[in-house]
Phi, psi and omega in degrees: 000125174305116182285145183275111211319112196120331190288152160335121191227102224288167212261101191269171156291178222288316207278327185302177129296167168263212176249161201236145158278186203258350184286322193305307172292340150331263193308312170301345167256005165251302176332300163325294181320304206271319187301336186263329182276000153253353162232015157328105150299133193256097168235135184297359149289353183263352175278002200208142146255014193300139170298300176312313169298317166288337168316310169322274185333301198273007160298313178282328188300340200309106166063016161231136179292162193284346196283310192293314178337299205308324190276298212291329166318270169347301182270008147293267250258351153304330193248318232219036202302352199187129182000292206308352191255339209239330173274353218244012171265210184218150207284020187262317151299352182261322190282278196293355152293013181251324195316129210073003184258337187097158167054089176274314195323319195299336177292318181306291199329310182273344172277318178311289184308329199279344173296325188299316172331296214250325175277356179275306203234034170055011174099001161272139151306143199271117171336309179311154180297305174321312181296281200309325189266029184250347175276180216280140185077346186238096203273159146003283187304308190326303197289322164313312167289345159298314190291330186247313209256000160259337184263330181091020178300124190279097196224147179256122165271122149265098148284187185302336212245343159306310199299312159320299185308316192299306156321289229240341171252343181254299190285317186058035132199220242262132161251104174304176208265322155300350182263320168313322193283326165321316247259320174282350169286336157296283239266000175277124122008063207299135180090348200225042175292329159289319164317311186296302207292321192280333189249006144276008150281285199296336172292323170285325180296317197246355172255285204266057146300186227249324184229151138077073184287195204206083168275341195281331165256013159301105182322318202254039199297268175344309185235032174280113169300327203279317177268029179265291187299347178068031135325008223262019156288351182242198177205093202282351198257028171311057199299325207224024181342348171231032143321144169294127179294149185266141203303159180265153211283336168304133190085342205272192162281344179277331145309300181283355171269291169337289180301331180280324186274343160333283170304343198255337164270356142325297193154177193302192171206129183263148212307315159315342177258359190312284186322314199283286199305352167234066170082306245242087145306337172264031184186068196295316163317311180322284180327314184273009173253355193268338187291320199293325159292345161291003150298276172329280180317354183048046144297303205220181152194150205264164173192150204116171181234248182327308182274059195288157167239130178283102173280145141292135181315000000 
């Protein structure tokens, strides 16, 4: 059972929240509230409550800025208006209408889920926590965002840019991603979670960013632990600050994966032609390991007998 924002709460740890009055929590929501309902980013996913559209968005949003987003959405959900449309294509349309976003995986992912949809749940997205996150793609966050910004659940979605404000204005220092999401589950508003949820997205994006926040235009400035403490040199909301850096992409394999599937929306590849289409012309063995996981993963498949050619699904 979810504690109720204000309540007794136990003396927690580097990972916990800490505990909040009840002024505290007043006040940190009505600040927010008036500050988002005067800098709501006007994005086309914030006009629909459609389940489905929203599913979409935060799919794309996954580890891509919103500048990129904004078109492929529009031309997703344009092409794809609904689960039954979006399963009843074949995933080879779905993967090349992805093209330019990256993280391809996530198109399967969403053809995958809208079958789920529709052969499970009668072609509605399912309400439940349980439901949404047994679908293909759909993590925690996802579903909490589904659940608050199509159903109206006073449910808090933490993303990075949550995870941050929450870290630096209520802890002022390192907040893990379950403790954050409690932390937010006290502070939404009952009845105004899509108001709370949207403007603490815009607030972490475009103020109390990851370098150089703009404290001086922060609503919650005044009852910010991190900048009280005079921290502002550090960025507490960093849980794991000596994470591995991710490897670099000239060269990798995930480059010669990017080219293949380019290539492969294109049009076929022939099993000889592998090498040249992800770079590596010396480097035939490479090639055929990266078609074969595309393959695995159910992306592609080969067809043709003597001569095969690798095709999208």
């Amino acid at each position: 059972m979810r504690r109720r924002a204000g309540g007794p709460t136990a003396t927690t740890s580097g990972t916990d929240a800490p505990p909040l009055s009840a002024d505290r929590v007043r006040r940190f929501r009505r600040r927010l509230l008036e500050w988002g309902a005067g800098h709501r980013r006007d994005l086309p996913w914030r006009r629909t409550r459609d389940p489905w559209r929203i599913l979409v968005s935060e799919v794309m949003l996954q580890q891509t800025q919103v500048e990129r987003v904004v078109p492929h959405y529009e031309r997703f959900v344009a092409t794809f208006a609904s689960p039954a449309e979006c399963a009843a294509a074949r995933p080879a349309e779905v993967v090349r209408l992805w093209s330019g976003l990256g993280y391809n995986r996530r198109a399967l992912n969403l053809h995958r889920a809208a079958c789920s949809v529709v052969n499970d749940h009668a072609g509605d997205l399912p309400r439940g926590d349980e439901e949404l996150r047994a679908l293909a793609g759909v993590g925690p966050y996802t579903a909490r965002a589904v659940r608050s910004l199509a159903f109206g659940e006073d449910v808090a979605a933490v993303d990075t840019n949550a995870v941050r404000v929450l870290a630096r204005c209520v802890r002022g220092a390192p907040l893990g991603a379950t403790a954050a999401t409690r932390l937010g589950d006290r502070l939404v508003p009952a009845g105004l979670s899509w108001e709370f949820n949207q403007a603490m997205f815009d607030l972490g994006a475009t103020v109390c960013t990851g370098t150089r926040p703009d404290c001086a235009s922060c609503p919650l400035r005044h009852q910010c632990a991190w900048r009280r403490d005079g921290t502002v040199e550090a960025d507490p909301w960093r849980s794991s600050p000596s994470a591995r850096a991710q490897s670099a992409f000239a060269g990798s394999d995930r480059q010669g994966r990017g080219r293949l599937l380019d290539a492969l929306r294109g049009g076929g590849v022939a099993a000889l032609a592998l090498a040249g289409a992800c770079g590596w012309p010396e480097d035939r063995a490479r090639a055929e390991r990266i078609a074969a996981a595309l393959v695995a993963e159910g992306f592609a498949r080969w067809s043709g007998g003597a001569d095969p050619v690798l095709r999208l699904r």
